[in-house]
C-alpha positions in Angstrom: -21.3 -18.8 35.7 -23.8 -16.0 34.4 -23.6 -17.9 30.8 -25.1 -20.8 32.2 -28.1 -19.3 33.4 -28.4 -17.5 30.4 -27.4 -20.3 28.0 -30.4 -22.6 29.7 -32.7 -19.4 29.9 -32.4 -19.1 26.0 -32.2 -22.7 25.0 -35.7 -23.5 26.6 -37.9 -21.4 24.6 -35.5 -22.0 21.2 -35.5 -26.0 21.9 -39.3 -25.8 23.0 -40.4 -23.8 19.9 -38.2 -26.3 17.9 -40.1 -29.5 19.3 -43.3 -27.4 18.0 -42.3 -26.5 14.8 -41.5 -30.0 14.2 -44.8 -31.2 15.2 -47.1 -28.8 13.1 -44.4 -29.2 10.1 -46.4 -31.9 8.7 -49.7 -30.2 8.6 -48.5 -26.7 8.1 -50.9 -25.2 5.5 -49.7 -21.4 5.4 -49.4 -21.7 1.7 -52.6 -22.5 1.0 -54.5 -20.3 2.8 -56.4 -17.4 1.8 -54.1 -14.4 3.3 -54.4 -10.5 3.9 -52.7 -8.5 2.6 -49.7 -8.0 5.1 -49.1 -11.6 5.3 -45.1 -12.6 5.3 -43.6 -15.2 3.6 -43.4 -18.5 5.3 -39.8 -18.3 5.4 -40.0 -15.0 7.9 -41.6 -17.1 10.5 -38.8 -19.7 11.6 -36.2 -16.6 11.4 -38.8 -14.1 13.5 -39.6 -16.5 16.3 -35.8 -17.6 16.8 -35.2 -14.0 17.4 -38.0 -13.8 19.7 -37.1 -16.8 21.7 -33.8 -16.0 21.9 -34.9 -12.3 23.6 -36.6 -14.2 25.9 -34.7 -16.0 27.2 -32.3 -13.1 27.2 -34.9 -11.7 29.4 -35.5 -14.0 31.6 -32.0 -14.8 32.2 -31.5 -11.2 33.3 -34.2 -11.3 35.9 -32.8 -15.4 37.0 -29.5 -13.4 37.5 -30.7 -10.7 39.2 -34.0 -10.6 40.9 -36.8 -12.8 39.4 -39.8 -12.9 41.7 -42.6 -15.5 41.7 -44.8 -14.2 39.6 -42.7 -13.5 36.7 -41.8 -16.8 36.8 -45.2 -17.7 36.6 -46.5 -15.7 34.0 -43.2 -16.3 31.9 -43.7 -19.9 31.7 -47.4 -19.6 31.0 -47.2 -17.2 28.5 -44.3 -19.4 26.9 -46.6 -22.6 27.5 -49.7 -20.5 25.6 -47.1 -19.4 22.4 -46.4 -22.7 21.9 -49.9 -24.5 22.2 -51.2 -21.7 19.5 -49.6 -23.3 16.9 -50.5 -27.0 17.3 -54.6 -25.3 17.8 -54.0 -23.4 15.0 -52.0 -25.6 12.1 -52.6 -29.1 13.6 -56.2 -28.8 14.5 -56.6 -26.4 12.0 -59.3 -24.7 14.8 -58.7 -21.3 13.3 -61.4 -19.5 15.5 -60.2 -21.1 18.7 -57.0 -20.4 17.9 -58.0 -16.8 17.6 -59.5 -16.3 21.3 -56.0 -18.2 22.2 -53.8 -15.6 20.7 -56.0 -12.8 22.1 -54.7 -14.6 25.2 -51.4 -14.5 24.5 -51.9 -11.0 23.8 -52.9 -10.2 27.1 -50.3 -13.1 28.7 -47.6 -11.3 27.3 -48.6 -7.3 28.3 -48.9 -8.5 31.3 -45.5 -10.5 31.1 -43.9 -7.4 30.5 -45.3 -5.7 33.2 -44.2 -7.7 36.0 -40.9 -7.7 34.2 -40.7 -4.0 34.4 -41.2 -3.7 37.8 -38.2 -6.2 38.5 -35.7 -5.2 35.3 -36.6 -2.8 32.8 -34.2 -3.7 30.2 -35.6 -7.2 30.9 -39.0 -5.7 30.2 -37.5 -3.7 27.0 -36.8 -6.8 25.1 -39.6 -8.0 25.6 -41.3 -5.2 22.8 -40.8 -6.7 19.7 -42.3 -10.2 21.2 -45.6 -7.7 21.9 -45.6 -6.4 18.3 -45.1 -9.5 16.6 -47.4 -11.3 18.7 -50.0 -8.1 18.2 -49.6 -8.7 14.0 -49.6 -12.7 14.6 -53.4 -11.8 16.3 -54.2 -9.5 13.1 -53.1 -12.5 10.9 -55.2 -14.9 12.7 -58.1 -13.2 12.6 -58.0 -12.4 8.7 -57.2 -15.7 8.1 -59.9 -16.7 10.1 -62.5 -14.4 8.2 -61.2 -15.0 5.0 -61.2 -19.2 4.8 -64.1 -19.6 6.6 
């Protein structure tokens, strides 16, 4: 019955990120914004965050089927909550500066995320590393965005 846990551990954050995607897909305006010079495609972004979503729920559903204490529950689902809101601030709203001091945020949602992971699985906490470094370059790409289309 372990599939389950993990089945519904990595379908939140894939179905959740879905719903978002949806919803800034009509005012997505990546391609016509003034980018640094690291910028991806557009095309890398879908692929990267399915990957990401996918190792966390991974993650999680290691710690659900092991030992997942209180606050890494809590600081899971407000970090995920926190990804997903960055988005709509950033490509709906278009509030590129806000958006900025919410993935700084993130940022420090997510260190701390794998933190309390650690302390419960550390493989749990290990997957958890390329979220960190994306979610690091994400911060770098707002920001020169940010300076660059004011």
């Amino acid at each position: 019955m372990k599939y389950k846990v993990y089945l519904k551990s990595i379908l939140i954050p894939l179905i959740l990120g879905f719903i978002v995607g949806f919803i800034t897909s009509k005012s997505m305006d990546y391609s016509t914004l003034v980018k640094p010079v690291l910028a991806p495609p557009s095309i890398l972004f879908p692929i990267v965050w399915s990957i990401l979503y996918i190792l966390m729920g991974v993650s999680y559903g290691i710690l659900k089927t092991n030992k997942l204490s209180e606050e890494s529950k809590k600081i899971y689902y407000l970090q995920l909550g926190v990804n997903l809101l960055w988005s709509i601030i950033f490509f709906t709203f278009k509030l590129r500066f806000i958006a900025l001091l919410w993935i700084i945020l993130l940022d420090m949602l997510v260190i701390l995320m794998i933190k309390y992971f650690y302390k419960n699985n550390k493989v749990a906490a290990y997957l958890q590393i390329p979220y960190i470094v994306w979610v690091l370059f994400a911060t770098y790409l707002n920001l020169a965005i940010y300076l660059l289309n004011r």
